[in-house]
C-alpha positions as CSV (number, residue, x, y, z in Angstrom):
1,X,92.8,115.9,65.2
2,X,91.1,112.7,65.8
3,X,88.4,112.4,68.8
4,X,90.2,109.7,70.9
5,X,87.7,110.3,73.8
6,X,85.9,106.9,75.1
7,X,84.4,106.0,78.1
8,X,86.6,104.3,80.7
9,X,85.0,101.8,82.9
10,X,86.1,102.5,86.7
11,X,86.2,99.8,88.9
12,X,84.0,100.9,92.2
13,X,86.3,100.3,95.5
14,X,84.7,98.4,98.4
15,X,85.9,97.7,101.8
16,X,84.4,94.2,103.7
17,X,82.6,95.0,106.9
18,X,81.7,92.9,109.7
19,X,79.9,92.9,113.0
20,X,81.8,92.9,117.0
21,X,82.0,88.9,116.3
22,X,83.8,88.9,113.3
23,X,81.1,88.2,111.2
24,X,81.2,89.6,107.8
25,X,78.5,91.8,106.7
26,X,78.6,92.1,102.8
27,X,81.1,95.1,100.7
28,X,80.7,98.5,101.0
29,X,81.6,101.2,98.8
30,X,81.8,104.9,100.0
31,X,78.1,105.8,100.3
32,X,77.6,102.5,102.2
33,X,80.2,102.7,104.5
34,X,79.2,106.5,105.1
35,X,75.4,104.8,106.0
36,X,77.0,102.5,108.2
37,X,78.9,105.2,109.7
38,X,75.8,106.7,110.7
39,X,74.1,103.7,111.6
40,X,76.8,103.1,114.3
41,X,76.6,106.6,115.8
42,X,73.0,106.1,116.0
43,X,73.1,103.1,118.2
44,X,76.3,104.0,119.7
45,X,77.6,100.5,118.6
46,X,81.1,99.7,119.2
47,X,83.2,96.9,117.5
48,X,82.0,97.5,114.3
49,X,85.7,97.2,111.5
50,X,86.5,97.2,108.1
51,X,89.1,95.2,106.1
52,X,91.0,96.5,103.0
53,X,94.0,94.9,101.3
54,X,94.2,92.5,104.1
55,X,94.3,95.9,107.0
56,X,91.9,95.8,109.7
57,X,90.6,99.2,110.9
58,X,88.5,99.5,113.8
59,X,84.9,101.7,113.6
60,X,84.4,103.7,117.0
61,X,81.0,104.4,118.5
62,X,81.0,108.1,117.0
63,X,81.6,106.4,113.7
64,X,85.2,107.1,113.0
65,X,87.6,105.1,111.1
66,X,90.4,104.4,112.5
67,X,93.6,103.9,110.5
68,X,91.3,104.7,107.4
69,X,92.8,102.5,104.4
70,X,94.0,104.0,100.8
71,X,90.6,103.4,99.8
72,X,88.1,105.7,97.9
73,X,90.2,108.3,96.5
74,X,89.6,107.4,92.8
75,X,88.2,110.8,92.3
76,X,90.8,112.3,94.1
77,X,93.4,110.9,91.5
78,X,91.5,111.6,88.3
79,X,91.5,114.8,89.7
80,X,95.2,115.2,90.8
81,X,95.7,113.9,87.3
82,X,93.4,116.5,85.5
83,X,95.4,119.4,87.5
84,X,98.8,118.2,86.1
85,X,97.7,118.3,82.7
86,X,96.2,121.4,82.8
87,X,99.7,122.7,84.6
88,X,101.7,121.1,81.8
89,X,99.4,122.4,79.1
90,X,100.0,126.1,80.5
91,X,103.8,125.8,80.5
């Protein structure tokens, strides 16, 4: 059997975040957002909201998303993905 294995270039998700008057702030992937998170609940800030694929979700003062998007579950795929494989492999 031939080695087919190559390395897969996975596009990084990001959300755009932006300030209590709409400003925008820059993208975010995962880790940022998380900082951001924090930075909110440190300062208690309020109005704080994401966008993704065009839905708005608001950032509360305890750093919650609300309505978090379908975003950032590229691992959780790849690994949904390697579990079915391994199931079928078993069979």
């Amino acid at each position: 059997m031939k080695n087919q294995i190559k390395l897969n270039t996975i596009k990084q998700e990001n959300v755009s975040v932006y300030n209590p008057n709409g400003e925008f702030l820059g993208f975010a992937n995962y880790e940022e957002l998380l900082d951001i998170q924090l930075q909110i609940v440190k300062e208690r800030a309020e109005g704080y909201y994401i966008i993704h694929n065009g839905k708005k979700s608001a950032i509360d003062n305890i750093g919650q998303v609300h309505n978090y998007p379908d975003v950032f579950n590229v691992a959780g795929r790849i690994f949904a993905e390697i579990i079915k494989v391994r199931q079928s492999i078993k069979k």
